[in-house]
Backbone as numpy.savetxt, mean C-alpha at the origin, in Angstrom:
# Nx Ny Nz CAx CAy CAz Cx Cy Cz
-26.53 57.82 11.77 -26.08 56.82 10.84 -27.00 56.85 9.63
-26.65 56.84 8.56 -27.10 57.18 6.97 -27.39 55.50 6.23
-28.05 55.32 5.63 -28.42 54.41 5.07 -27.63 53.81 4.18
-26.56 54.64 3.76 -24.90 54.48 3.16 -24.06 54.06 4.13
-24.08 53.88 5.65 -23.58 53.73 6.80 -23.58 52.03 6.55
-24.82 52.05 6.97 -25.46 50.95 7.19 -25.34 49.65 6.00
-25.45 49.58 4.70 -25.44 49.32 3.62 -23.85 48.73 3.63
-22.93 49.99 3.71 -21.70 49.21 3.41 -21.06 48.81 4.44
-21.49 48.79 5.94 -21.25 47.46 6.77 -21.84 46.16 6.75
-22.97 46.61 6.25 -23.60 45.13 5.66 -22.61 44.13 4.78
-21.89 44.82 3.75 -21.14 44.50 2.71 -19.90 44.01 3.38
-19.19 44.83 3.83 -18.05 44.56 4.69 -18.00 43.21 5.48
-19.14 43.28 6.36 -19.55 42.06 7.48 -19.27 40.92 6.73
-20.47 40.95 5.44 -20.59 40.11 4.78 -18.97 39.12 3.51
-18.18 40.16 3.59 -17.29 39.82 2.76 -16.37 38.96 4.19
-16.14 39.38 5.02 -15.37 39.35 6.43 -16.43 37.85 6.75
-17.21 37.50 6.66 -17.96 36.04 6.79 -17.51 35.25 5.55
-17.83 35.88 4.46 -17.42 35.12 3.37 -15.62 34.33 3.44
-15.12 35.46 3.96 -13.49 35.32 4.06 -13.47 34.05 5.01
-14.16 34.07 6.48 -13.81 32.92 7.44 -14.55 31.86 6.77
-15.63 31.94 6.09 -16.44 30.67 5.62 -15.21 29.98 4.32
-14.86 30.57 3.95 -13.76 30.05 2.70 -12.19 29.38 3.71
-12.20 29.90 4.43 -10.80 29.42 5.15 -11.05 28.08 6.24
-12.39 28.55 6.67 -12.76 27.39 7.28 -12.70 26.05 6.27
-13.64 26.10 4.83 -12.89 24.95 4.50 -12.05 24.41 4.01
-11.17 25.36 3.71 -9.67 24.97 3.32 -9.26 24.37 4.11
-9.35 24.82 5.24 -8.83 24.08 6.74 -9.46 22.53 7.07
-10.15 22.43 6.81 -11.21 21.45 7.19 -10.69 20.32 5.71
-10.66 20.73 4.62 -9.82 19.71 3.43 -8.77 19.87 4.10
-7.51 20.79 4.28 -6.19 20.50 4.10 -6.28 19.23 5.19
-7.04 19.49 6.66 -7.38 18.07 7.78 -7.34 16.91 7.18
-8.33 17.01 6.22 -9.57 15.55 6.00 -8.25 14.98 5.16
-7.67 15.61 3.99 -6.43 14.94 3.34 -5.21 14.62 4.13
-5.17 15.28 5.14 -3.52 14.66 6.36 -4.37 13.60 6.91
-4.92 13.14 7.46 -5.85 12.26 7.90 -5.33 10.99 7.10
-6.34 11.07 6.05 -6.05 10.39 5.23 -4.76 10.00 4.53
-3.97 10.51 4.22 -2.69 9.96 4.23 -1.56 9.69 5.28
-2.29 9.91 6.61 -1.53 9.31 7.10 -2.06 8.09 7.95
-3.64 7.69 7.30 -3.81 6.55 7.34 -3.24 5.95 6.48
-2.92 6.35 5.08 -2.55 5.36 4.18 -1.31 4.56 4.53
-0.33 5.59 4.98 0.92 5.49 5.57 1.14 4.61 6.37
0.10 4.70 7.69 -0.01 4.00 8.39 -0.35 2.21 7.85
-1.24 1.99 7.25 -1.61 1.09 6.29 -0.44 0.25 5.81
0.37 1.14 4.90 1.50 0.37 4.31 2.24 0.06 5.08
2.47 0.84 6.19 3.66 0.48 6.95 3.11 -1.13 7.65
2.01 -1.20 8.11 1.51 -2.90 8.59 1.74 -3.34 7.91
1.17 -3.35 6.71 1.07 -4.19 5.30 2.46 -4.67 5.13
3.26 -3.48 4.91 5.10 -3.83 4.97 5.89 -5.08 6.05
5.07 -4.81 7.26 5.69 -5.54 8.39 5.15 -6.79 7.96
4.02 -6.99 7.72 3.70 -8.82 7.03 4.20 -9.22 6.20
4.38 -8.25 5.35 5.23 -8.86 3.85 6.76 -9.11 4.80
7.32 -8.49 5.52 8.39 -8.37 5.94 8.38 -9.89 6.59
7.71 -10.25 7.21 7.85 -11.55 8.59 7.73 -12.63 6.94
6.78 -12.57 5.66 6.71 -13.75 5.34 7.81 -13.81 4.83
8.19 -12.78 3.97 9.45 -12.84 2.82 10.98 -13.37 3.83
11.04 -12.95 4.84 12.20 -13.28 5.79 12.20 -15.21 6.52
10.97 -15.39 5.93 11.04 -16.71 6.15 10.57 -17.50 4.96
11.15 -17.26 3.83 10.72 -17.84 2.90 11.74 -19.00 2.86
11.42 -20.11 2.26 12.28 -21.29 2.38 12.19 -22.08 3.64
12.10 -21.20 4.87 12.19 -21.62 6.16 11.54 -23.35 6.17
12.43 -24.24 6.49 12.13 -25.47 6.65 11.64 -26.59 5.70
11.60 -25.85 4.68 11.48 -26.57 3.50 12.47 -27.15 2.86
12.33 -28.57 2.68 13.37 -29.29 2.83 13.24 -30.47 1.32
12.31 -30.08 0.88 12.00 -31.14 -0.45 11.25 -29.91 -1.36
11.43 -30.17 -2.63 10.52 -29.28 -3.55 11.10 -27.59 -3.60
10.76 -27.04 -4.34 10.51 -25.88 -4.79 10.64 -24.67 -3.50
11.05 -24.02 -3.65 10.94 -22.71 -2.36 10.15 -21.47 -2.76
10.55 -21.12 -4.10 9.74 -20.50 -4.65 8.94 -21.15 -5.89
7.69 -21.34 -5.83 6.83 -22.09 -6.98 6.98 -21.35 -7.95
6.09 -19.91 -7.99 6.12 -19.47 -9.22 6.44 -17.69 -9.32
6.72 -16.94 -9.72 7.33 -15.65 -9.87 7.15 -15.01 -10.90
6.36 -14.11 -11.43 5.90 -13.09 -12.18 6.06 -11.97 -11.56
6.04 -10.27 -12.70 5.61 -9.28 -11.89 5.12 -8.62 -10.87
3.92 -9.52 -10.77 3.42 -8.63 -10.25 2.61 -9.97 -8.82
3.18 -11.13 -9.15 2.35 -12.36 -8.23 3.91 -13.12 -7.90
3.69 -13.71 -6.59 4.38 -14.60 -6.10 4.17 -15.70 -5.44
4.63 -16.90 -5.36 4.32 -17.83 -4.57 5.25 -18.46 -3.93
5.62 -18.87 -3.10 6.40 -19.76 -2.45 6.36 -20.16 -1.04
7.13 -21.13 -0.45 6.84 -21.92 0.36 7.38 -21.32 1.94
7.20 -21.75 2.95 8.19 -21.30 4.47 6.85 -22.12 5.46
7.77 -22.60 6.66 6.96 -22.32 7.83 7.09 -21.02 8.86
5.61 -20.64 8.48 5.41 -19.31 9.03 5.24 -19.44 9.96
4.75 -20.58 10.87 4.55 -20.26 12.26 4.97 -21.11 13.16
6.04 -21.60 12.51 6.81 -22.63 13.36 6.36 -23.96 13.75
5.34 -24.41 13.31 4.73 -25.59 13.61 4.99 -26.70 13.08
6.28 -26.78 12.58 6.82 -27.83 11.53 6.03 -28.54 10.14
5.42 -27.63 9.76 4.46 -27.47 8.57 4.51 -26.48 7.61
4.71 -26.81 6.31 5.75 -25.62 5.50 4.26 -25.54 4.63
3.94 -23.84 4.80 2.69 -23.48 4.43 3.06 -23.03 3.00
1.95 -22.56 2.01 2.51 -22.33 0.86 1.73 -20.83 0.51
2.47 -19.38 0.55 2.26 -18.21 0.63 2.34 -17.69 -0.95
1.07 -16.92 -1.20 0.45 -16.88 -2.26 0.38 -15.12 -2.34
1.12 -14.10 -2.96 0.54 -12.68 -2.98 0.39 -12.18 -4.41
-0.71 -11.79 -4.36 -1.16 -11.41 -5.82 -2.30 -9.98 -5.89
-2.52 -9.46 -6.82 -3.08 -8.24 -7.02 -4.79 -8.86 -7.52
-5.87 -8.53 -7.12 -7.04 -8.89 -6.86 -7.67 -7.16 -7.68
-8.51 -7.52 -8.58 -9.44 -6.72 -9.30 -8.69 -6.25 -10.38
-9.41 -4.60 -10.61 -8.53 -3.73 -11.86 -9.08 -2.47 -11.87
-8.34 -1.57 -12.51 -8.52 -0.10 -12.96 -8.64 0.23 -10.98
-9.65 1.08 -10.48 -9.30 2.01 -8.97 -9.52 0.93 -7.72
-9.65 0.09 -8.14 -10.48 -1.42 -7.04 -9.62 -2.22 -7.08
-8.14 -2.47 -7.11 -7.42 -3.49 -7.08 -7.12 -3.48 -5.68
-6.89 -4.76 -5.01 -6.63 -5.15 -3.65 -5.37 -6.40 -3.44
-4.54 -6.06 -3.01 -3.65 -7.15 -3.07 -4.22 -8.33 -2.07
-3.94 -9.44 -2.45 -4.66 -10.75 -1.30 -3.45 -11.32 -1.33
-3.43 -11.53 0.26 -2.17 -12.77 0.94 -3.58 -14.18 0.82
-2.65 -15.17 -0.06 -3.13 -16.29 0.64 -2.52 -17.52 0.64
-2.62 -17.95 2.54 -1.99 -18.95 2.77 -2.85 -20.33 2.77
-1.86 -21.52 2.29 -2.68 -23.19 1.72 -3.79 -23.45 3.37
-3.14 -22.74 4.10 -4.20 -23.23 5.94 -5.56 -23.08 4.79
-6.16 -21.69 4.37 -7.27 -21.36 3.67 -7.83 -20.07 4.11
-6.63 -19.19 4.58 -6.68 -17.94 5.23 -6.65 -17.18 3.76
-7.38 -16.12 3.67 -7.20 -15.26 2.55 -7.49 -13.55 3.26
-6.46 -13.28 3.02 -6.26 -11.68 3.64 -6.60 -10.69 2.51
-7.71 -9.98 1.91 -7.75 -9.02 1.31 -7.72 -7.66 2.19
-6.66 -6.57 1.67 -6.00 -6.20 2.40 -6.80 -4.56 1.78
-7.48 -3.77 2.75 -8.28 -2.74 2.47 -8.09 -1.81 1.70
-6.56 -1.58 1.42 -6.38 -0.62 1.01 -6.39 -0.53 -0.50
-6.38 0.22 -1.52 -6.35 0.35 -2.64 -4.82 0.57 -2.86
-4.31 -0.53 -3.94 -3.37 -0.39 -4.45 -3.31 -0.41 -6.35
-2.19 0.87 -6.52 -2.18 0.88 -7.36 -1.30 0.45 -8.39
-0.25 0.06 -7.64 1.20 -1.18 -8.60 1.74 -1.75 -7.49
1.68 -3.11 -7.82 2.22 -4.27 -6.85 3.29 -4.88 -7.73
4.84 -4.72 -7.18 6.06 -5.37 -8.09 6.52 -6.13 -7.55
6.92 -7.38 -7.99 8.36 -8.06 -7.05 8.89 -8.51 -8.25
10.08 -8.28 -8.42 11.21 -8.58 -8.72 12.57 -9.13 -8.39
12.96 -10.67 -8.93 13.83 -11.12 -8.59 15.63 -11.25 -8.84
16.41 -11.26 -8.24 17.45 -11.41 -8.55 18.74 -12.44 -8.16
19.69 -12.72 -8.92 20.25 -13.62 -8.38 21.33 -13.58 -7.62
22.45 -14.60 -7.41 23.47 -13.80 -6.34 24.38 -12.83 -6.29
24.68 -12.60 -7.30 25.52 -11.66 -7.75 24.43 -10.06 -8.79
23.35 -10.01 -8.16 22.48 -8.79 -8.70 21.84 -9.09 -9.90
22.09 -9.76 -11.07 21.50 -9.72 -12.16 20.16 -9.75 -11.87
19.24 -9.53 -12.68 17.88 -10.01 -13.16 17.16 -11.40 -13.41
16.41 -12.04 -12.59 15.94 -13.23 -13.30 14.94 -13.41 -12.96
14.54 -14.67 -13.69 12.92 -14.72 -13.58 12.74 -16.71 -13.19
14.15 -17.44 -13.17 14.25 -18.41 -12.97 14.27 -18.51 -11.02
12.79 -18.88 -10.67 12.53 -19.08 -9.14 13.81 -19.97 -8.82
14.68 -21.04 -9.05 15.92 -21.58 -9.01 16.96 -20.88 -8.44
17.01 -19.21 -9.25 18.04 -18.53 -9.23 17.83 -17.58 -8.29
16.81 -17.34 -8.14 16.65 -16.23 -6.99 17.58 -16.04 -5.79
18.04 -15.27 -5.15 18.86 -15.31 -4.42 18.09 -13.28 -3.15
17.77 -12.70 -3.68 16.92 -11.35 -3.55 16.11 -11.03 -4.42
14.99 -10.56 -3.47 13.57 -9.94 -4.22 13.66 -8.46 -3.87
12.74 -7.63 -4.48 12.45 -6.77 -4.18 10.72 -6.27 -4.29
10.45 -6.29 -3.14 8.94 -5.07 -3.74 8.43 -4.67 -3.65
7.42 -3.68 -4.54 7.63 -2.41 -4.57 6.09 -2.54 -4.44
5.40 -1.56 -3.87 3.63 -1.17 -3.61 3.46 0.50 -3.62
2.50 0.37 -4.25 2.31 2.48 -4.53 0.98 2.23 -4.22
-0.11 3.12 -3.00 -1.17 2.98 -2.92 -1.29 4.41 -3.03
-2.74 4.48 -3.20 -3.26 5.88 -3.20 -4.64 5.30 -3.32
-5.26 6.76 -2.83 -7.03 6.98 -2.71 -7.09 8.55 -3.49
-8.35 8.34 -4.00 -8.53 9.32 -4.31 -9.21 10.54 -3.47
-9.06 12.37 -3.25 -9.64 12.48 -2.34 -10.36 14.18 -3.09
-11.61 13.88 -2.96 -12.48 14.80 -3.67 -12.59 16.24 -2.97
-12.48 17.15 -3.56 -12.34 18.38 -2.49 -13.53 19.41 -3.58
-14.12 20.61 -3.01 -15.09 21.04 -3.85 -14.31 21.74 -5.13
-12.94 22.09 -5.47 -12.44 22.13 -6.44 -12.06 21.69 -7.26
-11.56 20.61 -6.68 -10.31 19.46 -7.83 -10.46 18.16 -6.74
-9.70 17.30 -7.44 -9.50 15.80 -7.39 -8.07 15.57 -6.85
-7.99 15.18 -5.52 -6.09 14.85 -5.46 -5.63 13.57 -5.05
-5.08 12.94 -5.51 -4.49 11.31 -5.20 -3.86 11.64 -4.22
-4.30 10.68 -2.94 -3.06 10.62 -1.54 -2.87 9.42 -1.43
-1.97 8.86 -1.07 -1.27 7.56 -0.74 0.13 7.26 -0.30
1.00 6.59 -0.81 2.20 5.60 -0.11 3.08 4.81 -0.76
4.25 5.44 -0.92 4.72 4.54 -1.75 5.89 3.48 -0.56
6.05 2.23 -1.12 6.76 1.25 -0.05 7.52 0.57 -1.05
9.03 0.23 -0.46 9.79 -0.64 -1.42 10.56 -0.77 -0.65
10.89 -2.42 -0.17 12.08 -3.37 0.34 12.55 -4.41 -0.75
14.36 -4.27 -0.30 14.65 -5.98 -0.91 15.07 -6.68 0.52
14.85 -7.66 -0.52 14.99 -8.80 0.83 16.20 -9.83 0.55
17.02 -10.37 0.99 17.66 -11.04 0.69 17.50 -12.53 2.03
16.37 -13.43 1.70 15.84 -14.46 2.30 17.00 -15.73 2.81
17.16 -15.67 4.13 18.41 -16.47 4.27 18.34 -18.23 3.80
17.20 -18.48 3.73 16.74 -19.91 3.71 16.40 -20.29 1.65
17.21 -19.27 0.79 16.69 -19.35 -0.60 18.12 -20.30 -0.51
């Protein structure tokens, strides 16, 4: 064996390590990002099922006053008994911070405040009345809809890639 032998198995070996060391972490990101989005996934989908139980009992037992207080873009308020205790709680969801740190918070009048882990990046509800139009008169409401897009950001030694979730129900609340 010649010192030219030797030399360009060195090289070879070495490119053939280089090759598994590069695939290994491709493999190891493409993981760490499924992971992660399908925590996110996972995430919204809970998040969905609460919004789901309050919005389906909105109005519920409220029998004087307002059902829905107040209605903007991106915040809602209104009334239901959520837990059946013949006490009509008053349910509060709104978008908490700004720019990559926004957190949506449930909060109910008991003095429960749910900030909810995940990073969200557009929180919508939008109302409508019985026949579909658009409105913004809590009176008229008749279906909501809304809409949540989360994402995280997820750093890889090349580039930067947003993973997250997008979620959107309407609801049409039997007790409006």
């Amino acid at each position: 064996m010649t010192s030219i032998d030797l030399v360009g198995s060195l090289i070879i070996g070495g490119l053939v390590l280089l090759l598994i060391l590069s695939f290994t972490f491709y493999f190891m990101n493409a993981s760490r990002s499924a992971v992660i989005a399908e925590a996110q996934k996972t995430t919204a989908a809970e998040l969905g099922r609460v919004i789901e139980h309050d919005f389906s009992k909105m109005g519920y037992r409220v029998t004087t006053g307002q059902k829905i207080s107040s209605l903007s873009d991106n915040s809602i308020t209104f009334r239901a008994d959520l837990n059946n205790d013949s006490s009509v709680d008053s349910i509060r969801y709104f978008v908490q911070g700004s720019g990559n740190s926004k957190k949506l918070v449930r909060h109910v009048n008991d003095g429960s405040v749910k900030k909810y882990s995940l990073d969200i990046r557009d929180f919508s509800v939008a109302a409508f009345d019985s026949i579909g139009n658009s409105t913004t008169n809590p009176q008229n409401v008749n279906q909501l809809q809304v809409q949540m897009r989360f994402s995280k950001e997820f750093q890889y030694t090349d580039r930067v890639d947003s993973l997250g979730a997008y979620w959107i129900r309407r609801f049409v609340p039997k007790n409006l």
